[in-house]
N, C-alpha and C positions, 0 to 999 in steps of 0.2 A: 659055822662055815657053810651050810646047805643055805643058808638065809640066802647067803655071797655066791655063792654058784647060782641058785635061785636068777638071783636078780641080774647077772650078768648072763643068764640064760635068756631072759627077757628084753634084755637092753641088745643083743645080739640079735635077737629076731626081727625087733626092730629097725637093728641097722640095714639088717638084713633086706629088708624089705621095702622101705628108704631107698636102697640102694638100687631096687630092681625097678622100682618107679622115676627114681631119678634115670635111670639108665631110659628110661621111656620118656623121659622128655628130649633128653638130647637125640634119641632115634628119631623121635617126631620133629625136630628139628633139622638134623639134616637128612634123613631120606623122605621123608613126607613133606617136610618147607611146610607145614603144618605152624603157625604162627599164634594157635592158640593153643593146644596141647604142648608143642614145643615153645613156649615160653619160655624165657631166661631166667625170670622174676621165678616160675615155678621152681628152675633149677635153684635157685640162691634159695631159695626158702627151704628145699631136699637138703640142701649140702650144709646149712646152717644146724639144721637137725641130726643129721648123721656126725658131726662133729661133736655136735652137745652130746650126745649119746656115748659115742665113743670112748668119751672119755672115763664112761661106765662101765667100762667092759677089759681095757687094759692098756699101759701105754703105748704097746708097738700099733694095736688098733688105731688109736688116738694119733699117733704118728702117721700112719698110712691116711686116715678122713681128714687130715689136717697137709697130707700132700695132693690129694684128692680137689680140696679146695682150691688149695694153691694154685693147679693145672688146670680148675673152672674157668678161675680168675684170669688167667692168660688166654684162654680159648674161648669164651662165651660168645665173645662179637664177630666172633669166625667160626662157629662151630656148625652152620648151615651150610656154608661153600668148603669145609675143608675135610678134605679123608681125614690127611693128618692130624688134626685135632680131635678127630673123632677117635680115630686109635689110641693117641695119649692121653685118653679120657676113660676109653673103655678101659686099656692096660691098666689104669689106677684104682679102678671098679674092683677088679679082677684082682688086686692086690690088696684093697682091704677086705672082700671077702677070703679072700687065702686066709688072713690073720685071725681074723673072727672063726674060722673053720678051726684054727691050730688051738685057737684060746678054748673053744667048745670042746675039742678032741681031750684037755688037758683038767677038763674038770671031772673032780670024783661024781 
């Protein structure tokens, strides 16, 4: 069982951190209009990985990086010009790391 906490310890740090750099592209997107750090292409390849990942670590995680995606996918071609998609992106940030905190909190 330490194997499996092990490795969801690692898969978690991961998302973890995935998460803080994805979170920095879509900042470099809409407050900097920064067109080369804020990239789309970088976000899809963040969100792509944090979902593979995720699914390493527990299903409600996997649930939360797999609605995470979802709200990419609706906001990505708007996420330069819009608050609001900048909040329904961070709020979903801020919801799979909750999970990933609760799942870390829960291991021996």
């Amino acid at each position: 069982m330490s194997e499996d906490n092990n490795n969801i310890r690692i898969a978690s740090f991961e998302v973890l951190k995935n998460l803080s750099e994805f979170g920095q592209v879509i900042f470099s997107a809409h407050y900097d209009q920064d067109e080369s750090t804020g990239n789309p292409r970088l976000g899809w390849i963040k969100i792509g990985l944090i979902v593979d990942l995720s699914s390493l670590i527990s299903p409600e995680v996997e649930t939360s990086a797999v609605q995470l995606k979802h709200r990419w996918n609706d906001s990505w071609l708007t996420i330069q010009a819009s608050q609001h998609d900048i909040g329904f992106i961070t709020d979903q940030i801020d919801a799979v790391r909750a999970n990933i905190k609760g799942k870390l909190a829960d291991l021996n």
